[in-house]
C-alpha positions as CSV (number, residue, x, y, z in Angstrom):
1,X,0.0,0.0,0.0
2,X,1.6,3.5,-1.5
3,X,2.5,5.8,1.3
4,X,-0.4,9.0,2.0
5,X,1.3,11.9,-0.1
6,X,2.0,14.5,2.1
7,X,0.3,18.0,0.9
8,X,1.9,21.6,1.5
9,X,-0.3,23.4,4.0
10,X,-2.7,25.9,2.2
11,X,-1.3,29.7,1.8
12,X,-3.5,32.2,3.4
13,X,-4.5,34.4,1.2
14,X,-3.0,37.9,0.9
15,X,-5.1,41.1,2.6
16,X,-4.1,44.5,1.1
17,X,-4.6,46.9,4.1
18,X,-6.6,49.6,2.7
19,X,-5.6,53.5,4.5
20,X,-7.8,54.9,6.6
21,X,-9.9,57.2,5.4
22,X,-9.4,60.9,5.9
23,X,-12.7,62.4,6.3
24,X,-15.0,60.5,8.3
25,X,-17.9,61.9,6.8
26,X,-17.4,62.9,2.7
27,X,-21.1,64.3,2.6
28,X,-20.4,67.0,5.2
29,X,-21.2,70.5,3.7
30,X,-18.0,72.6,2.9
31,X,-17.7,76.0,4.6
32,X,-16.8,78.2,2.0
33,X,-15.3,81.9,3.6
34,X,-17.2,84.4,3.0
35,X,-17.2,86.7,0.0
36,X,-14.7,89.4,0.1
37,X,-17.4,92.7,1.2
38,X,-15.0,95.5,-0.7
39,X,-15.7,97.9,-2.8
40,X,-13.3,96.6,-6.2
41,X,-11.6,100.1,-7.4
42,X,-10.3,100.1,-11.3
43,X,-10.0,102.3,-14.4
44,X,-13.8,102.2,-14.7
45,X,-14.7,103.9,-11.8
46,X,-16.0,107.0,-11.2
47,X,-15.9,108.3,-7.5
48,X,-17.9,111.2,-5.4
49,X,-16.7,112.2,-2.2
50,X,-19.2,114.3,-0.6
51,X,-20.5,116.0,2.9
52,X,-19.4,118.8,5.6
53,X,-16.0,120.5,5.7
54,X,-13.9,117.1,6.9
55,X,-14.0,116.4,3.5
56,X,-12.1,119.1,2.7
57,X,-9.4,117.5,5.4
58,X,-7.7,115.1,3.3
59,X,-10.0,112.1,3.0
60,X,-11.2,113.4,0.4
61,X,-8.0,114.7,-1.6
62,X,-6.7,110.8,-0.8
63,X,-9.4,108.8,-1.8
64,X,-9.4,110.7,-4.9
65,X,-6.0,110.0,-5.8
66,X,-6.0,106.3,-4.4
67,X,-8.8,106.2,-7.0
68,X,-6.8,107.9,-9.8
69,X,-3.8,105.6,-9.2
70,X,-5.6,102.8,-11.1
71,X,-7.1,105.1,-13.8
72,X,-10.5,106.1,-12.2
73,X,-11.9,109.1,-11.8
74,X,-12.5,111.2,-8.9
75,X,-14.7,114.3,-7.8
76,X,-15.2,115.8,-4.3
77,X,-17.9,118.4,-2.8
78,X,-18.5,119.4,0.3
79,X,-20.8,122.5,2.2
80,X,-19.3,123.9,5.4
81,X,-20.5,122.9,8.5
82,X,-23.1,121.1,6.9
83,X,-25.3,117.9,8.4
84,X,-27.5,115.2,7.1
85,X,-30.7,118.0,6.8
86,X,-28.9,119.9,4.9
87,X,-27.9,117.7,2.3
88,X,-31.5,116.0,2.3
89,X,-33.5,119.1,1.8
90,X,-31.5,120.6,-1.3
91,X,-31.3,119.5,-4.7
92,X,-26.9,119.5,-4.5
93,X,-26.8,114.9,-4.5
94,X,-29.0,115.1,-8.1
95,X,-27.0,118.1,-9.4
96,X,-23.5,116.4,-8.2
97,X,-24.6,112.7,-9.4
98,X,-26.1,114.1,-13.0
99,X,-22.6,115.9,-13.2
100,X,-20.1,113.2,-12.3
101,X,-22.1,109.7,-13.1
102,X,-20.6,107.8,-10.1
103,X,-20.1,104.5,-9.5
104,X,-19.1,105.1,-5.8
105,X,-20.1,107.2,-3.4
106,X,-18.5,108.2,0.0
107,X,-20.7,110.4,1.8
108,X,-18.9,111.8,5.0
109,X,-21.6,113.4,7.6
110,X,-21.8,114.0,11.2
111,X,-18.8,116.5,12.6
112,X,-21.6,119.1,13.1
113,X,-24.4,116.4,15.0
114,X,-21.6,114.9,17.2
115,X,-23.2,117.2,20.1
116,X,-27.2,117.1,19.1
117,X,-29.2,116.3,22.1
118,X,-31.6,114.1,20.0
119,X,-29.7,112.5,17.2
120,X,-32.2,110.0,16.0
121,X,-34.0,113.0,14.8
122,X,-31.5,113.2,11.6
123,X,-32.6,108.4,10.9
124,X,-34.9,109.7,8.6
125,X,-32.8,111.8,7.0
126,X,-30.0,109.4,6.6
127,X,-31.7,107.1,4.4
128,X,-33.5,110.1,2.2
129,X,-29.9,110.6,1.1
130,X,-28.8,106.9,0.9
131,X,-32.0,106.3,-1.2
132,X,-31.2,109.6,-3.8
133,X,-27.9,107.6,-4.5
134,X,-29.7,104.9,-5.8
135,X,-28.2,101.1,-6.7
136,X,-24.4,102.7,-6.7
137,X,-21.9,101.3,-4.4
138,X,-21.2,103.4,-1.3
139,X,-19.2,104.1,2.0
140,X,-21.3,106.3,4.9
141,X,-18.5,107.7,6.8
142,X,-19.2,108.6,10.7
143,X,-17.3,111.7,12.2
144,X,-13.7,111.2,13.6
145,X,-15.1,112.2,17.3
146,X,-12.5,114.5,18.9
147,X,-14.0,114.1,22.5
148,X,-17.4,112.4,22.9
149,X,-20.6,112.1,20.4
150,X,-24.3,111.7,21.8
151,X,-25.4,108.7,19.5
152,X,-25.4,110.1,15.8
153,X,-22.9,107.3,15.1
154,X,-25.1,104.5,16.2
155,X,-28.2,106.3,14.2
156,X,-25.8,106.4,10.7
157,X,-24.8,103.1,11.3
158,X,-28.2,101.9,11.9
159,X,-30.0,104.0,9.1
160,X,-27.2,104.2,6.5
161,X,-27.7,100.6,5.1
162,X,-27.4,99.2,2.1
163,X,-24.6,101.9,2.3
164,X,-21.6,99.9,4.1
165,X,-20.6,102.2,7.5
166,X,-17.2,103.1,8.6
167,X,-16.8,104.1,12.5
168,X,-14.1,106.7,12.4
169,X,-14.1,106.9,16.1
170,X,-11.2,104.2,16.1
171,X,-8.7,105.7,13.8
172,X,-6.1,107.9,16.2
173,X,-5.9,111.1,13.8
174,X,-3.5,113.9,14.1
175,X,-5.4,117.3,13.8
176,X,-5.4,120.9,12.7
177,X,-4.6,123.8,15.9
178,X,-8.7,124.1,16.3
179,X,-8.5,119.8,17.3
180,X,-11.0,118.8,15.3
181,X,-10.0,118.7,11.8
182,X,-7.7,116.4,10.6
183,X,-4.5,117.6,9.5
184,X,-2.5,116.8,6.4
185,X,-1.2,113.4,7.8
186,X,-4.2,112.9,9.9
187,X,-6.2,113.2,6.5
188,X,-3.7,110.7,4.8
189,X,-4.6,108.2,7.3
190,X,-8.1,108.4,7.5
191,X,-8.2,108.0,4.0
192,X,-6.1,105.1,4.2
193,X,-8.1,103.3,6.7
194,X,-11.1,103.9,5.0
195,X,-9.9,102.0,2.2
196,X,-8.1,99.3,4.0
197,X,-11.9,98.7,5.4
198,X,-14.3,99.0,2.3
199,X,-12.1,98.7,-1.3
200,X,-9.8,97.0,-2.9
201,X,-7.8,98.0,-6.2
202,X,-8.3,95.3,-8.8
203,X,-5.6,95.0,-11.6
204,X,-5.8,95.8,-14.6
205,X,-7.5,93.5,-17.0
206,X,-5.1,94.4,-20.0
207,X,-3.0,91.1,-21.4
208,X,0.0,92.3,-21.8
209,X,2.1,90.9,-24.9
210,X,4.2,88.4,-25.2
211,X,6.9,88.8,-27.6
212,X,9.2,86.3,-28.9
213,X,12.6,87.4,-29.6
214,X,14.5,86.2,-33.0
215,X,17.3,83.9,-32.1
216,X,19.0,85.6,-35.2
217,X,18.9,88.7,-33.8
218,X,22.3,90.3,-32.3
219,X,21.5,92.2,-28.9
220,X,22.4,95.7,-28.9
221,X,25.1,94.7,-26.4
222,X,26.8,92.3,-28.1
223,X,30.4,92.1,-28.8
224,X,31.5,91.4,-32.0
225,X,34.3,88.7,-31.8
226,X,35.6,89.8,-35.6
């Protein structure tokens, strides 16, 4: 009787270990960051700068030019010691926006209601103005308080909307000899953080060129070995 043949023991068969996965959960919404609130700024815009006498205080001399600088446009008006009355019972915002067609507006109000004893009386007002300006883009720009204010900041910010609202009471300004103006510098830098808050330049969409040079072609420096 043949010996049993003996039989190799059966291989177990190979496992590839799979990684683990990353996300634990691949229908989870993505949080997307929110979309960038600024103003864009480029050759086709066309900017008014308009209120009391600050904006004769540099803000609005350097928005202008910030504007400028990417080939816009830029116009400024103001009436001395002007409020948000004055500008709503006069026909000056149709006469400035049939003159200048803007695209952006800053409207910079409120040095002479810092001190009114009932400030919600100018709401009303506020948005009259904000209305007149129609679908354009713009920047309401509260006082730089120089001591205290008695709530006309809190009514612009609340009344100014769709109008986006820039507190100036947190820019540290350097000032004129009466201490309430801003100065040259002071001017320069409330300008500069009004921009840093609500616009952004965008470059230019021109394509620049590309040119090929011709590998024949001797470069004007070349030296001549003959």
């Amino acid at each position: 009787m043949p010996a049993p043949v003996a039989r190799a023991p059966a291989s177990k068969p190979i496992v590839e270990e799979l990684p683990v996965a990353i996300a634990e959960d691949v229908t989870a919404p993505v949080e997307l960051p929110p979309p960038d609130p600024r103003i864009s700024i480029d050759k086709d815009t066309r900017l008014l700068v308009f209120g009391d006498s600050m904006v004769n205080a540099g803000i609005g001399y350097f928005l202008k030019k910030r504007v400028e600088k990417v080939g816009g446009y830029g116009e400024t008006d103001s009436i001395a010691s002007s409020t948000a009355p004055t500008w709503d019972k006069n026909k000056r915002i149709e006469w400035l926006i049939e003159k200048t067609n803007p695209t952006v507006v800053v409207v910079v109000l409120g040095a002479n209601e810092v001190y009114l004893p009932f400030p919600r009386a100018t709401a009303n007002h506020i948005k009259s103005i904000v209305e007149r300006l129609g679908d354009r883009q713009c920047v309401w720009v509260g006082p730089p308080v120089w001591k205290n204010q008695t709530g006309v900041v809190e009514v612009q910010r609340d009344n100014s909307g769709p109008c986006q609202y820039f507190d100036s009471q947190g820019v540290k300004l350097a000032r004129q000899p009466d201490g309430i103006h801003p100065n040259y510098e002071g001017g320069r830098d409330w300008a500069a953080a009004v921009w840093a808050a609500h616009f952004v330049a965008k470059a230019s969409s021109a394509i620049t060129p590309v040119i090929t040079p011709d590998p024949s072609a001797k470069p004007d420096n070349a030296i001549s070995t003959r």
